[in-house]
TORKOL-4160 file (C-alpha; in steps of 0.2 Angstrom, whole numbers, padded with zeros to 4 digits, m for minus):
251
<pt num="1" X="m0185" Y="m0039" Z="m0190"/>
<pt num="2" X="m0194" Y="m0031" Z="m0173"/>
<pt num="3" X="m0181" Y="m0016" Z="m0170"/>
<pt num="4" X="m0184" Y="m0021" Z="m0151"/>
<pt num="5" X="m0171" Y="m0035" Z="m0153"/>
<pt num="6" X="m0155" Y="m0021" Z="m0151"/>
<pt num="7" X="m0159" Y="m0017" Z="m0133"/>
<pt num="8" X="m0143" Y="m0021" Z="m0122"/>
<pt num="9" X="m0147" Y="m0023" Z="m0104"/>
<pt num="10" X="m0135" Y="m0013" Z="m0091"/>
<pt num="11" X="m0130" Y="m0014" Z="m0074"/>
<pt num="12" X="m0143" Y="m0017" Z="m0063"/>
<pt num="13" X="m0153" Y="m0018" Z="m0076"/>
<pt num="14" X="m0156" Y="m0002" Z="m0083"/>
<pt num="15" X="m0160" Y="m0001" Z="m0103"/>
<pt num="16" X="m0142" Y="0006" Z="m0112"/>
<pt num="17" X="m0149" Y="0006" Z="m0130"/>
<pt num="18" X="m0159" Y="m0008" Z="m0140"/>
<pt num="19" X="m0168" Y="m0025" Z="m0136"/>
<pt num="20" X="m0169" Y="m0044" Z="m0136"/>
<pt num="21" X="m0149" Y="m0046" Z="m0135"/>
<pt num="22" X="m0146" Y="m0041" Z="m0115"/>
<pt num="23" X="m0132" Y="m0043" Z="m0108"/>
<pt num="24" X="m0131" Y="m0041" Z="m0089"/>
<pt num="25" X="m0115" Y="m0032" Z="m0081"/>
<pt num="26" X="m0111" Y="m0047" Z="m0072"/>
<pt num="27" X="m0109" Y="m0059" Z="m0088"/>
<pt num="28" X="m0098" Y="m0048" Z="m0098"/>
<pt num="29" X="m0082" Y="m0058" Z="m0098"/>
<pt num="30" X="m0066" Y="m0049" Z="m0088"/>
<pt num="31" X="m0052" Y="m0044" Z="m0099"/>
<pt num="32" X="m0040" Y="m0058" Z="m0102"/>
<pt num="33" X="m0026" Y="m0063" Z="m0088"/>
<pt num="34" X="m0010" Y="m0054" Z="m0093"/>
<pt num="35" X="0002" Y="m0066" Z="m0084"/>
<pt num="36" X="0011" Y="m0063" Z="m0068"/>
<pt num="37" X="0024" Y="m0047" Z="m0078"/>
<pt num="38" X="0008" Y="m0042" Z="m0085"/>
<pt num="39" X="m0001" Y="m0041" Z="m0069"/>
<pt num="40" X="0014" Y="m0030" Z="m0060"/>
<pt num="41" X="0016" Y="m0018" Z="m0075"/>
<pt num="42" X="m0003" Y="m0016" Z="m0078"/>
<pt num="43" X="m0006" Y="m0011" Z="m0060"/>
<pt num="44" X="0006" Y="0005" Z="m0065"/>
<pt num="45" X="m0002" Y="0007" Z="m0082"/>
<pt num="46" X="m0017" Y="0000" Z="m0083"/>
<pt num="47" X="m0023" Y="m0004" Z="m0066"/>
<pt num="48" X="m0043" Y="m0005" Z="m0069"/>
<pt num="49" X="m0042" Y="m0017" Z="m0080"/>
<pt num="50" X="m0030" Y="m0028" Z="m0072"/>
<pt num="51" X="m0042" Y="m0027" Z="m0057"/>
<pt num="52" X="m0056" Y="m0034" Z="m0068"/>
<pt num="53" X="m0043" Y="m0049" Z="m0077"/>
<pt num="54" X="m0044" Y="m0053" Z="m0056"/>
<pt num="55" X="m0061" Y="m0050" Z="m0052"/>
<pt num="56" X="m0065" Y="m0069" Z="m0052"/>
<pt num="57" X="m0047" Y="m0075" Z="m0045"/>
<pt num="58" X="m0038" Y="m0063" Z="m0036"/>
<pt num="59" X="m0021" Y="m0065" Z="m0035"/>
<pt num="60" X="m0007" Y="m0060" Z="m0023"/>
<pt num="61" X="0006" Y="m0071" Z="m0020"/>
<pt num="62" X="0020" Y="m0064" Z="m0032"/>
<pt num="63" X="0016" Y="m0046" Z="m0024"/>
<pt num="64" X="0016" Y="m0052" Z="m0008"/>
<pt num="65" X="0033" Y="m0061" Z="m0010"/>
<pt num="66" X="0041" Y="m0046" Z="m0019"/>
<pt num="67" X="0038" Y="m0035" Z="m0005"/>
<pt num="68" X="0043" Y="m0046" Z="0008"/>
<pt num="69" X="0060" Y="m0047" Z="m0003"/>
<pt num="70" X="0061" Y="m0028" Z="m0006"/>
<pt num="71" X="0056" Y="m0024" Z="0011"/>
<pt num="72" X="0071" Y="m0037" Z="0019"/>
<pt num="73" X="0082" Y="m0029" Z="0005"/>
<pt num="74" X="0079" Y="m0012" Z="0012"/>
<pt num="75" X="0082" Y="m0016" Z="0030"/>
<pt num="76" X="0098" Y="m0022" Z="0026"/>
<pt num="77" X="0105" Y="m0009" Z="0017"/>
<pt num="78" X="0099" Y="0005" Z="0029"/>
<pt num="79" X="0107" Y="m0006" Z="0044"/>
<pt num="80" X="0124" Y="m0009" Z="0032"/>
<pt num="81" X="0124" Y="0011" Z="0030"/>
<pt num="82" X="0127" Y="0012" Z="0047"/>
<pt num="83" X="0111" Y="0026" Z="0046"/>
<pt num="84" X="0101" Y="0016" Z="0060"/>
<pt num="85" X="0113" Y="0014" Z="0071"/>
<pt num="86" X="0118" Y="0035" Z="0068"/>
<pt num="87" X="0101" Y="0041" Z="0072"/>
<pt num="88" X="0096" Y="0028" Z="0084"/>
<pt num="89" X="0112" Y="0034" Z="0095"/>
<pt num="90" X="0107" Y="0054" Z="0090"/>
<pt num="91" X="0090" Y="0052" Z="0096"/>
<pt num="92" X="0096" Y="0045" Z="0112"/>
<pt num="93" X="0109" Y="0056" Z="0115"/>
<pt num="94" X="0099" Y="0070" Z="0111"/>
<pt num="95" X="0085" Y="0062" Z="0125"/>
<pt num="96" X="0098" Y="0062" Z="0138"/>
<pt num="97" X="0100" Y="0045" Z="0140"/>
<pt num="98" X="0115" Y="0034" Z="0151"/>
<pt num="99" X="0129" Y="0034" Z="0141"/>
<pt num="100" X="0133" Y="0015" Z="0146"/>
<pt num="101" X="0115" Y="0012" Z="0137"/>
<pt num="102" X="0121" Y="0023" Z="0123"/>
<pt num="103" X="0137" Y="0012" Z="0124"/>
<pt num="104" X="0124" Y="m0007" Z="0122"/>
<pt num="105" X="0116" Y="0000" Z="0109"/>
<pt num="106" X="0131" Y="0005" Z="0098"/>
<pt num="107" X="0136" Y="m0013" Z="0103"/>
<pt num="108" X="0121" Y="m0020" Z="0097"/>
<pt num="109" X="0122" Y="m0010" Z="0082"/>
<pt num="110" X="0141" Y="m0016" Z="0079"/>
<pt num="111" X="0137" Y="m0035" Z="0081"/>
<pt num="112" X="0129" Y="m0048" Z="0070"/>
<pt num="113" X="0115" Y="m0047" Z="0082"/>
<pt num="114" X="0110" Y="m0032" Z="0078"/>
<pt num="115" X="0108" Y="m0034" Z="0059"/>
<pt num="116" X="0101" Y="m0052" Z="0060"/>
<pt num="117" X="0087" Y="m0045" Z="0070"/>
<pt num="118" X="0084" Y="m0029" Z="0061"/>
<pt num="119" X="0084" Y="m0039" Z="0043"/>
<pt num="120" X="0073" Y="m0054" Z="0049"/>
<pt num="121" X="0062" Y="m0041" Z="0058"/>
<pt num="122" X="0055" Y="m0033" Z="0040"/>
<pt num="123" X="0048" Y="m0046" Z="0032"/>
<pt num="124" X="0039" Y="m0051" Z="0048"/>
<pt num="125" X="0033" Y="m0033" Z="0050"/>
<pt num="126" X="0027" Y="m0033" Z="0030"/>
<pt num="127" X="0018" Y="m0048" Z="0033"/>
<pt num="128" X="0008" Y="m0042" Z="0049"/>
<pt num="129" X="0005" Y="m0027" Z="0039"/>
<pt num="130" X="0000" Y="m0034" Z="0025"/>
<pt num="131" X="m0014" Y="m0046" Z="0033"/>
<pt num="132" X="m0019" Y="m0033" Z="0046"/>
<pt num="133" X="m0021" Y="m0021" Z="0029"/>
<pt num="134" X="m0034" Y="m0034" Z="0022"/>
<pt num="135" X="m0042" Y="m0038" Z="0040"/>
<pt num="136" X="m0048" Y="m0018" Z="0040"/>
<pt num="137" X="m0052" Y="m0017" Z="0023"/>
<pt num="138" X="m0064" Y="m0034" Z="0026"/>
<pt num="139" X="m0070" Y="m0026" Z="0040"/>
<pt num="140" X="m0073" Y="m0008" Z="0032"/>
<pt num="141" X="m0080" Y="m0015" Z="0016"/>
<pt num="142" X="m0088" Y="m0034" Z="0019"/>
<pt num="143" X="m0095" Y="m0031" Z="0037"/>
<pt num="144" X="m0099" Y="m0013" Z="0036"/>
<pt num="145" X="m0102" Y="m0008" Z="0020"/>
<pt num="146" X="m0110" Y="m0024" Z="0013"/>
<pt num="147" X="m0098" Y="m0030" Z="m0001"/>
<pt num="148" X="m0096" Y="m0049" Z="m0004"/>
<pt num="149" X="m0078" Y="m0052" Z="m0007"/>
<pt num="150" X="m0068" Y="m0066" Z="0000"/>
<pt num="151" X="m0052" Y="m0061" Z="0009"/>
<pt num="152" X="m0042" Y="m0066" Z="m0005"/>
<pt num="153" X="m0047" Y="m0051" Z="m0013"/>
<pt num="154" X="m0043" Y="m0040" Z="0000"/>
<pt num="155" X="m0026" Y="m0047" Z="0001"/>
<pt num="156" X="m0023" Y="m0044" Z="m0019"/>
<pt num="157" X="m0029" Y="m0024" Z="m0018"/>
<pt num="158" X="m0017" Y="m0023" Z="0000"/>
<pt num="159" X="m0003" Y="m0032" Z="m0010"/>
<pt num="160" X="m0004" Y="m0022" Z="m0028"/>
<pt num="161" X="m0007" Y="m0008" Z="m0017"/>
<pt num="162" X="0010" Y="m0009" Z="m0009"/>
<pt num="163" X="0018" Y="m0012" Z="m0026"/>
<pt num="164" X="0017" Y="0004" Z="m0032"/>
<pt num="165" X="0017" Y="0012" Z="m0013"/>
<pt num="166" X="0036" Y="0004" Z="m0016"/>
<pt num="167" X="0040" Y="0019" Z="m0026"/>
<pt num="168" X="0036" Y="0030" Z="m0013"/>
<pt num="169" X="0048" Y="0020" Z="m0003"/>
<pt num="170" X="0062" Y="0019" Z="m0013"/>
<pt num="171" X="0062" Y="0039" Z="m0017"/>
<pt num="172" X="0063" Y="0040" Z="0002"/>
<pt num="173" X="0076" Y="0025" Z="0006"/>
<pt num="174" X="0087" Y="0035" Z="m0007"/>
<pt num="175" X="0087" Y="0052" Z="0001"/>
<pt num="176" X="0090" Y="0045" Z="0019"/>
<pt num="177" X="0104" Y="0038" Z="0011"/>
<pt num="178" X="0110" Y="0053" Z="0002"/>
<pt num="179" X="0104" Y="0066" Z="0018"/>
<pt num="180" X="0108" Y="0054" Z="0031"/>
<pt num="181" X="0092" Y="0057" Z="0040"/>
<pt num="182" X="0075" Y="0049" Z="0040"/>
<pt num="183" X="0067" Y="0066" Z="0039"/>
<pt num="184" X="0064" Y="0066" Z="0022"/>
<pt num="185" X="0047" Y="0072" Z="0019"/>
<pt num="186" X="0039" Y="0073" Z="0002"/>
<pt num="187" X="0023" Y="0083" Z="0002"/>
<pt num="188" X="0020" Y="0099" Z="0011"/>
<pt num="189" X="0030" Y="0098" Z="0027"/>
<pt num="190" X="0045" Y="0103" Z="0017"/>
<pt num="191" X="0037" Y="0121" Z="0019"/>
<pt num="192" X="0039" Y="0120" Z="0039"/>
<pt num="193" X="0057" Y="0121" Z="0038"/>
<pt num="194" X="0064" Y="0110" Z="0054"/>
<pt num="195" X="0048" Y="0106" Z="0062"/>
<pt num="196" X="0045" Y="0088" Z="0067"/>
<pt num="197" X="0030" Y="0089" Z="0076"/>
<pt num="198" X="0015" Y="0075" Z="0074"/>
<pt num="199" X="0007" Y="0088" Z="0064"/>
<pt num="200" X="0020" Y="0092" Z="0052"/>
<pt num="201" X="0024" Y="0074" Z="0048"/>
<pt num="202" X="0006" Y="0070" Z="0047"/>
<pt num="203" X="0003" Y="0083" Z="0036"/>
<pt num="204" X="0017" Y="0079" Z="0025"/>
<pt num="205" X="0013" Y="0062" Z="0023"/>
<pt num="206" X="m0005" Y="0067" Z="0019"/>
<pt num="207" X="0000" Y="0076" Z="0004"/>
<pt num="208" X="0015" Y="0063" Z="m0003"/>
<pt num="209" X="0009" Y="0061" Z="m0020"/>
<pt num="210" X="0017" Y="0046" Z="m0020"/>
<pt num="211" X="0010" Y="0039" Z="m0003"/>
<pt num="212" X="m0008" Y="0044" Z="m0014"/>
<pt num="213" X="m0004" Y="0034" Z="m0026"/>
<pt num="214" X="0000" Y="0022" Z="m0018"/>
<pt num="215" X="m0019" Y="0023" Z="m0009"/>
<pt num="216" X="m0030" Y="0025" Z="m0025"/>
<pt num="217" X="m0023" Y="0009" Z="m0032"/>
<pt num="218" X="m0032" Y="0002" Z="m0016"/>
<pt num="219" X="m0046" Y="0010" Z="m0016"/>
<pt num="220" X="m0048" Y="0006" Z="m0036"/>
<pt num="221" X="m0043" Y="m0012" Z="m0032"/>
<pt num="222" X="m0058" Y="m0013" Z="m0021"/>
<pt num="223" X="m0072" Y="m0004" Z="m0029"/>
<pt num="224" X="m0068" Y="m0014" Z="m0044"/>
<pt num="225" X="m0068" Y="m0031" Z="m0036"/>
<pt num="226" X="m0085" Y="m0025" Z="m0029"/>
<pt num="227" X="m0090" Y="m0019" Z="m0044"/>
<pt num="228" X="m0097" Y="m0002" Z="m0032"/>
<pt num="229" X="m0085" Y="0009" Z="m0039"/>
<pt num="230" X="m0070" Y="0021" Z="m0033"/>
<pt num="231" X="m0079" Y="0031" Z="m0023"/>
<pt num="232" X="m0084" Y="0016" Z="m0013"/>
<pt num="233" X="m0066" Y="0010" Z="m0011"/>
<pt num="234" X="m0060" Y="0026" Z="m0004"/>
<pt num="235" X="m0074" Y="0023" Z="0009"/>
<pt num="236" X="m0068" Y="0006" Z="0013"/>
<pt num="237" X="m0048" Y="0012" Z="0012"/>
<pt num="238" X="m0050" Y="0028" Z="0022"/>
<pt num="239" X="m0048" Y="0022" Z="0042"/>
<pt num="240" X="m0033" Y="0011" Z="0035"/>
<pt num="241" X="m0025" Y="0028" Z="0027"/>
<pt num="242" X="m0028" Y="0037" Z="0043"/>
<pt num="243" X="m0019" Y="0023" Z="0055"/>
<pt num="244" X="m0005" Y="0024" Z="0042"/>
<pt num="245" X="m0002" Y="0040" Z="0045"/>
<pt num="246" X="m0003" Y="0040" Z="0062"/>
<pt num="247" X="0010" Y="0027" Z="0062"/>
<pt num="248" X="0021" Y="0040" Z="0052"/>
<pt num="249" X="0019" Y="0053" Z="0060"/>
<pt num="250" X="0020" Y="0047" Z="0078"/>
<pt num="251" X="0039" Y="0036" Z="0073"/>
């Protein structure tokens, strides 16, 4: 037998070892489908691989209904621990504002109205997030770096994304709860004390482990669906990272 026949053809195809058996990157199978429990846990554990068991259908739904349901969850319980309505009234006093629009507000706050609004307002907000996530990572990535990924894959690395970006969210929801204050801060602006300028909280939120994490799932999700890599998802997921922490810093 010709030793040539061991040669096992790589991606893009350069010669990995052997011969007449090649195999192209793009026909080895993905891992198998671990289910829709096995799809939330591997994106913690195993998150690679789970991007590969999608690489041919993404999915997204289950994600994208869980954080509409945490996120509402959320809302409600700040609005019930009366922690909106405290630092909504503290900022306004401390702005100087009339006190008979101090007075509406607490009102607001007091009333059905008021925790109605604020509930049904999160899941719409998650949603817009969500999709307006995926239309930047389309355009970074599809337009102009030239991947070909339907939307629906965007939508899954967005979603899974903000699976594990919960974490980060809960650790916060739970010390505004304990501190009573939505100054929490979890990376380096704990170092500056009581300053709450742009810089501090942008800085902060910059080195939040947890808001990172959250991020490199992204980016993985991307450069695997791609199949261009991480460094290549981090492109793709950069001007979303910077907008969020504009938004963070600037609330």
């Amino acid at each position: 037998m010709d030793d040539s026949t061991d040669v096992v053809r790589g991606e893009g195809g350069k010669t990995t070892g052997g011969g007449a058996v090649e195999v192209a990157w793009s026909e080895v199978p993905p891992p198998p489908d671990p289910g829709p429990i096995g799809r939330l846990v591997g994106v913690f554990i195993r998150p690679r691989a789970t991007f590969e068991s999608m690489r041919e259908r993404p999915r997204f739904l289950i994600a994208f209904i869980i954080l509409l349901v945490v996120q509402t969850t959320i809302a409600f319980v700040l609005f019930h621990s009366g922690i909106v309505a405290e630092q909504t009234v503290a900022k306004m006093e401390a702005q100087g504002k009339d006190p008979r629009a101090i007075e509406q507000v607490q009102s607001f706050f007091e009333g059905t109205g008021g925790l109605i609004i604020t509930v049904l307002t999160a899941p719409v907000a998650t949603a817009i997030g969500l999709v307006s996530g995926a239309a930047i990572l389309f355009f970074m990535a599809n337009l102009m770096m030239g991947a070909r990924l339907r939307f629906a894959h965007y939508l899954s690395a967005v979603a899974f994304a903000g699976i594990v970006q919960l974490v980060d969210q809960l650790v916060r929801v739970g010390l505004i709860l304990a501190n009573r204050s939505f100054d929490v801060r979890l990376g380096l602006g704990m170092l500056f004390g009581d300053s709450t300028g742009f810089g501090v909280r942008a800085l902060d939120t910059l080195t939040d482990p947890l808001f990172l994490w959250g991020n490199a799932i992204g980016a993985l999700a991307v450069g695997t669906y791609s199949k261009r890599g991480f460094g290549f998802g981090v492109l793709a997921t950069l001007p979303g990272v910077i907008l969020a922490v504009i938004l963070s810093a600037n609330r």
